[in-house]
C-alpha positions as semicolon CSV with decimal commas, in nm:
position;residue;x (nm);y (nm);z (nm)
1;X;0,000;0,000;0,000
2;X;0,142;0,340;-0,107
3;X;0,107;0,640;0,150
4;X;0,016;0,924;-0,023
5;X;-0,086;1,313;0,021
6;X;-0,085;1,568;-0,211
7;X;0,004;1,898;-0,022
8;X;-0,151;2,187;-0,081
9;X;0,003;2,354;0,212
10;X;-0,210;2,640;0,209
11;X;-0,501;2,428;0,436
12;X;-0,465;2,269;0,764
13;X;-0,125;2,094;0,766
14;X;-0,125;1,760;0,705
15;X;-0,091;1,459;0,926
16;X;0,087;1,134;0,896
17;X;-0,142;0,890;0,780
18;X;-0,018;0,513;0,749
19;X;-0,276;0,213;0,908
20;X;0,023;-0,067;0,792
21;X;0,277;0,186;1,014
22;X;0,186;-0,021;1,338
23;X;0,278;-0,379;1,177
24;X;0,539;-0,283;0,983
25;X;0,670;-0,125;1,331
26;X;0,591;-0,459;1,612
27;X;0,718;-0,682;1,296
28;X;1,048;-0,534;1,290
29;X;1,070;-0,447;1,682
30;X;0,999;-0,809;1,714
31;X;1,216;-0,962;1,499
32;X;1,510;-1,248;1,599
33;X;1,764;-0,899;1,528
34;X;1,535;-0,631;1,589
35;X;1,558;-0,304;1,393
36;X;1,364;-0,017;1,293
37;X;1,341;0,138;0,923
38;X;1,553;0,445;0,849
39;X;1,251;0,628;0,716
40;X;1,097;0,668;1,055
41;X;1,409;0,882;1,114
42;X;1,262;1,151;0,963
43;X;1,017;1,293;1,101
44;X;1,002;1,695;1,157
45;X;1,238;1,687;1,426
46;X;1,438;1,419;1,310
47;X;1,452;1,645;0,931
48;X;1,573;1,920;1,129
49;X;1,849;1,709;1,281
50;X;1,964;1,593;1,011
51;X;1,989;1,934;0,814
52;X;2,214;2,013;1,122
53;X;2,395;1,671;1,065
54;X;2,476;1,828;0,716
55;X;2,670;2,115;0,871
56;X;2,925;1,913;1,025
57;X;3,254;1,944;0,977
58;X;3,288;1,529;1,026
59;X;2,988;1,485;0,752
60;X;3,135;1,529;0,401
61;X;2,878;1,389;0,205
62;X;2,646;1,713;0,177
63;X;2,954;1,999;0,138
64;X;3,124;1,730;-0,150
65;X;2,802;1,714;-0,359
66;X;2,702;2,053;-0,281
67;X;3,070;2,155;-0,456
68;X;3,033;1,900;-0,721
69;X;2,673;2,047;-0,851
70;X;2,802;2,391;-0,787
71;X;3,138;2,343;-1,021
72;X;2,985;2,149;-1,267
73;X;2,637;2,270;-1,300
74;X;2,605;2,445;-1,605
75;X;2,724;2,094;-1,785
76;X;2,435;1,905;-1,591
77;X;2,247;2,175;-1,729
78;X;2,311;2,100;-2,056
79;X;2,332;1,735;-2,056
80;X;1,958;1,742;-1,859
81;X;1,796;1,998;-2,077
82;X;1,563;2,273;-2,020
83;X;1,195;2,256;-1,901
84;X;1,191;1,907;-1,733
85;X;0,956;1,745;-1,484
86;X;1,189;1,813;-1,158
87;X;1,073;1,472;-0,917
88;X;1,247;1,540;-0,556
89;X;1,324;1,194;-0,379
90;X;1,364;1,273;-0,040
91;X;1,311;1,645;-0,059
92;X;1,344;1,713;0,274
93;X;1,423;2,136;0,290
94;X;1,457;2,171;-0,082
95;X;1,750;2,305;-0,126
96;X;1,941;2,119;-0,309
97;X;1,690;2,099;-0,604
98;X;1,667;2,499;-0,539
99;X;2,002;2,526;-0,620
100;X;1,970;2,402;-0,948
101;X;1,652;2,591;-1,041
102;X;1,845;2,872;-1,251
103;X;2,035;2,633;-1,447
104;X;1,786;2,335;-1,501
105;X;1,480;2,596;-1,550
106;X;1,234;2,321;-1,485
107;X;0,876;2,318;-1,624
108;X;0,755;2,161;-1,274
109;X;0,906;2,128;-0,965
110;X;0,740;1,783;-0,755
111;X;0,909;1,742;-0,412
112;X;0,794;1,424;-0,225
113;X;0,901;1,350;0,182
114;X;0,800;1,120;0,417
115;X;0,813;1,448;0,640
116;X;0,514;1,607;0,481
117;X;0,478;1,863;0,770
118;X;0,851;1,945;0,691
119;X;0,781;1,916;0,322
120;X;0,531;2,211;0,362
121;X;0,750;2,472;0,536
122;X;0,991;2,401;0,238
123;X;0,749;2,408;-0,028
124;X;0,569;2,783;0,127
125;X;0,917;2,941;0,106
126;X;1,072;2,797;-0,185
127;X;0,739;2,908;-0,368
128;X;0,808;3,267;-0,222
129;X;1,098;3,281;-0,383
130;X;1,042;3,090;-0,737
131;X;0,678;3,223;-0,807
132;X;0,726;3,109;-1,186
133;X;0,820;2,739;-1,136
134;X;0,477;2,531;-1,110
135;X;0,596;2,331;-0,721
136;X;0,377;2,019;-0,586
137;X;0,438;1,849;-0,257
138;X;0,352;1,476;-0,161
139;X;0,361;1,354;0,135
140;X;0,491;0,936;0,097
141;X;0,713;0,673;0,173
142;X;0,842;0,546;-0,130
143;X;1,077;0,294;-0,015
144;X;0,869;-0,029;-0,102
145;X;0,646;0,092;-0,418
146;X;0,608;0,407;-0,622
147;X;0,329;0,546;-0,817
148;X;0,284;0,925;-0,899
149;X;-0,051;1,079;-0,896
150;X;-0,233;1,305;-1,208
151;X;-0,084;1,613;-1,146
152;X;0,265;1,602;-1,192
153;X;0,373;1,576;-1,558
154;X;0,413;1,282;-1,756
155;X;0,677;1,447;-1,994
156;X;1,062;1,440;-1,965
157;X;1,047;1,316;-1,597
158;X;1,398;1,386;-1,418
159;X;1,434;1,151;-1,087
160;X;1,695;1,371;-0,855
161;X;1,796;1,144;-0,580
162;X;2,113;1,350;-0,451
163;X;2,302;1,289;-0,050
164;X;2,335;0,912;-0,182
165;X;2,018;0,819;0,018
166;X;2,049;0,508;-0,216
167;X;2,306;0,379;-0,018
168;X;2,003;0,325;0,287
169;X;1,889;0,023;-0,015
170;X;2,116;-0,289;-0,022
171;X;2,230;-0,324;-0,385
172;X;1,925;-0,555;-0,412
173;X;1,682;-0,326;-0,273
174;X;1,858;-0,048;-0,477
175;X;1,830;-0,215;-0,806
176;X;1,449;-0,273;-0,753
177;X;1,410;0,068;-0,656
178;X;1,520;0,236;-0,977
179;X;1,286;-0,048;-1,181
180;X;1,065;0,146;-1,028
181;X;1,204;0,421;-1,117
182;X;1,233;0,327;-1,465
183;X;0,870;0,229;-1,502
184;X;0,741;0,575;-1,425
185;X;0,989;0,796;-1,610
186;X;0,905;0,688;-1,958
187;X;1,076;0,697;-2,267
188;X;1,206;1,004;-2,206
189;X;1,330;1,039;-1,902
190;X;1,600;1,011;-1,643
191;X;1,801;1,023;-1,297
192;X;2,009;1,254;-1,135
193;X;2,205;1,040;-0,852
194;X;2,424;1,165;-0,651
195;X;2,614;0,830;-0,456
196;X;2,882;0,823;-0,211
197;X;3,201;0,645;-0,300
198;X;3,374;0,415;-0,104
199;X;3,692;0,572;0,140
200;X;3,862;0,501;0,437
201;X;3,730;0,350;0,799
202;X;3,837;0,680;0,975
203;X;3,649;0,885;0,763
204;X;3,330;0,741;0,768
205;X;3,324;0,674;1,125
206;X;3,357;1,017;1,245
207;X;3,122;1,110;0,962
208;X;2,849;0,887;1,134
209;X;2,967;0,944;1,519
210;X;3,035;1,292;1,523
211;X;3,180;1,497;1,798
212;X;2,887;1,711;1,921
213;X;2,652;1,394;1,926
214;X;2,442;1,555;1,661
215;X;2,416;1,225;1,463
216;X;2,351;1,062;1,817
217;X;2,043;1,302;1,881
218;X;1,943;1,205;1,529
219;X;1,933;0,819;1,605
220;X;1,815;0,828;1,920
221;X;1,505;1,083;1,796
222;X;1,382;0,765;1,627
223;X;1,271;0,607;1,951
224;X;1,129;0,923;2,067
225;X;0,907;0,932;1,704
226;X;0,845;0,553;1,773
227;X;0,703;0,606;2,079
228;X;0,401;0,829;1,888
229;X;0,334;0,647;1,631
230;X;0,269;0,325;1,841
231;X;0,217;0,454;2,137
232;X;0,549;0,311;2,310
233;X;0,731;0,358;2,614
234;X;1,113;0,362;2,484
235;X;1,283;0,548;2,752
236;X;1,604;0,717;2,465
237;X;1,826;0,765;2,807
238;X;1,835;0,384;2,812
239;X;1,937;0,342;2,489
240;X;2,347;0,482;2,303
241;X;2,378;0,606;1,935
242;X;2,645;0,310;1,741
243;X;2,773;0,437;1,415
244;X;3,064;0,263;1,238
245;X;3,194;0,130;0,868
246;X;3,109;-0,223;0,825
247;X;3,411;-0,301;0,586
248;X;3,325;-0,667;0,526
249;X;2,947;-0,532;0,432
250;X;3,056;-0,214;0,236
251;X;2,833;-0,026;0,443
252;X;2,839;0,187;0,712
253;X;2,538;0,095;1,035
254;X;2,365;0,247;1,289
255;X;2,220;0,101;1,589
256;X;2,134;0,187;1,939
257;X;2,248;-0,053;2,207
258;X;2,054;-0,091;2,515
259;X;2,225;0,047;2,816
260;X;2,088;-0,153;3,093
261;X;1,756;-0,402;3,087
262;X;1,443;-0,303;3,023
263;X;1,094;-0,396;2,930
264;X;0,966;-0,200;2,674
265;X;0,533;-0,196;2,579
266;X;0,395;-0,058;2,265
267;X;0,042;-0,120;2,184
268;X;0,012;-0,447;2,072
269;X;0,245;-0,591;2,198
270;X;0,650;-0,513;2,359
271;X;0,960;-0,698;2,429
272;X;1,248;-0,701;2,652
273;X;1,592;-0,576;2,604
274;X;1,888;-0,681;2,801
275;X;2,248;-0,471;2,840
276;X;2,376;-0,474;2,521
277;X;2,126;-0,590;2,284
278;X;2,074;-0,332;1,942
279;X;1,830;-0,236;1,723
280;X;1,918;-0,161;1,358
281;X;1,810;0,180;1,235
282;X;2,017;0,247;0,893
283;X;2,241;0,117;0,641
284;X;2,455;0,354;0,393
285;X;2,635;0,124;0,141
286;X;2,921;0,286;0,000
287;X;2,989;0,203;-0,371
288;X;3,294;0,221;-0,638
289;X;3,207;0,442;-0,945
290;X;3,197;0,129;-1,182
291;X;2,941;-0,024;-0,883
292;X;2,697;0,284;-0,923
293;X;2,700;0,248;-1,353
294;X;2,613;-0,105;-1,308
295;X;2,368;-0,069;-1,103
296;X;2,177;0,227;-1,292
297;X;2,245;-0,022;-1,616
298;X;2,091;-0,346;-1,465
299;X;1,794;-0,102;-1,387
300;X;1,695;0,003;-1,706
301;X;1,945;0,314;-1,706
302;X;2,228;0,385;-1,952
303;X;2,516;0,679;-1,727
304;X;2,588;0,963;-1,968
305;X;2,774;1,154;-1,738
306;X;2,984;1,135;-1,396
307;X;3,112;1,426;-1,199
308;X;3,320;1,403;-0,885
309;X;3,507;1,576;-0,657
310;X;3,873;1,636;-0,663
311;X;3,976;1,315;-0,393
312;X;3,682;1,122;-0,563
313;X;3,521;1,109;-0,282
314;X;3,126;1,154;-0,415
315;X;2,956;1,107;-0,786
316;X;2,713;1,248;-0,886
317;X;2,586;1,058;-1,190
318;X;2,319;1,152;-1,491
319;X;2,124;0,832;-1,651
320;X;1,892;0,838;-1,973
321;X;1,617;0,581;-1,927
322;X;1,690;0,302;-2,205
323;X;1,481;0,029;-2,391
């Protein structure tokens, strides 16, 4: 089942609205290796975190892509075209699609969240500030199925999925993901991924355990969000933020460990947790740039175009849909 709003954000604001949220959340709380799915990270606090996450000094991944579409934007310009149907995965503030608005020009600007309340902030003052650009929100979780409603544009759809959020997929997941992708872009579309490459331990450790325990606040949130949506009793000072690289996985994890033992009650149902036990909130594979073309090509994608940063750190990587 797809969740789905169309924001208008000029009525009341709107509300979460999910009635598979509560067994999606006891089935994975339950679980042999319990874990909890990154999207319910992001709610409006947990959106606001994370835009402070992106000001870190530790977190690279937003200032590298952010330089790579600022040097080399006037090429994606031309490679993309003029006048496209702008599609937002994962919009959260908008600003990364913002900055592109005066090179791309797009004929339609469709930003889509799981944040909707978020979403509409961003949408009101991006609006303010590009009257001429037609801008729709949705509200929807698009990490299992994808299906876009009437109103945005059928015509040269452009996918932008930038901050390598495609790394939360396994390769697996990933692939099916842009078949999705692929089915609603037609003949004449594309993607605009932006992936983070594969570095060293050091680096993406402190990038994912930073310093001021802003990435810690971030995890942690999730309980906090948890606790509203199924009416839970986490207690978060109970619980430590885990970030590390995974070498032997290619990814880096997240998790918060259990600090001391605890019975935990959600409606439904609960568990207990002893000293030590995790849950599993995120996974951000890291890939090689010959990884990322593959991938796009097993999905129904042919790469025209890859621009990184001077330590090739971060791609970002422009895909024409094919057959």
């Amino acid at each position: 089942m797809i969740t789905l709003m169309y924001i208008s954000c000029t009525e009341d604001r709107p509300r979460a609205a999910n009635a598979h949220v509560a067994d999606e959340l006891h089935a994975s709380l339950e679980a042999h290796e319990p874990w909890i799915s990154p999207k319910f990270l992001y709610d409006a606090l947990g959106s606001k975190l994370f835009e402070a996450i992106c000001e870190l000094p530790e977190y690279y991944p937003t200032r590298t892509e952010a330089a790579i579409l600022s040097r080399h934007g006037a090429e994606i310009a031309r490679v993309v075209g003029s006048g496209t149907t702008l599609v937002d995965l994962g919009a959260g503030n908008c600003a990364k699609a913002a900055s592109l608005f005066p090179l791309l020009a797009p004929a339609q600007y469709v930003a889509i969240d799981i944040s909707a309340e978020f979403l509409c902030d961003a949408l009101t003052r991006l609006r303010q500030r590009f009257p001429h650009i037609d801008m729709h929100g949705i509200g929807m979780d698009f990490s299992s199925r994808f299906e876009l409603p009437p109103q945005v544009r059928s015509a040269r759809r452009l996918f932008f999925y930038p901050g390598s959020s495609i790394g939360n997929f396994t390769p697996s997941e990933a692939q099916a993901f842009l078949r999705r992708l692929r089915l609603q872009c037609g003949s004449d579309g594309g993607v605009l991924l932006g992936i983070d490459l594969a570095k060293d331990k050091a680096t993406l450790d402190a990038a994912y355990d930073d310093a001021l325990g802003v990435t810690s606040a971030f995890n942690l949130n999730v309980l906090r969000h948890v606790n509203e949506l199924i009416e839970a009793d986490f207690d978060i000072r109970a619980w430590r933020h885990h970030g590390f690289y995974n070498p032997a996985r290619g990814r880096v994890e997240m998790h918060l460990e259990a600090v001391r033992r605890q019975e935990v009650r959600w409606k439904g149902g609960g568990r207990t947790f002893e000293a030590g036990d995790t849950i599993h909130t995120e996974n951000s594979y890291k890939y090689q740039q010959a990884e990322a073309i593959a991938l796009l090509e097993r999905s129904g994608f042919e790469a025209t175009r890859v621009w990184t940063d001077p330590q090739r750190w971060f791609a970002v990587i422009h895909a024409q849909a094919i057959g």
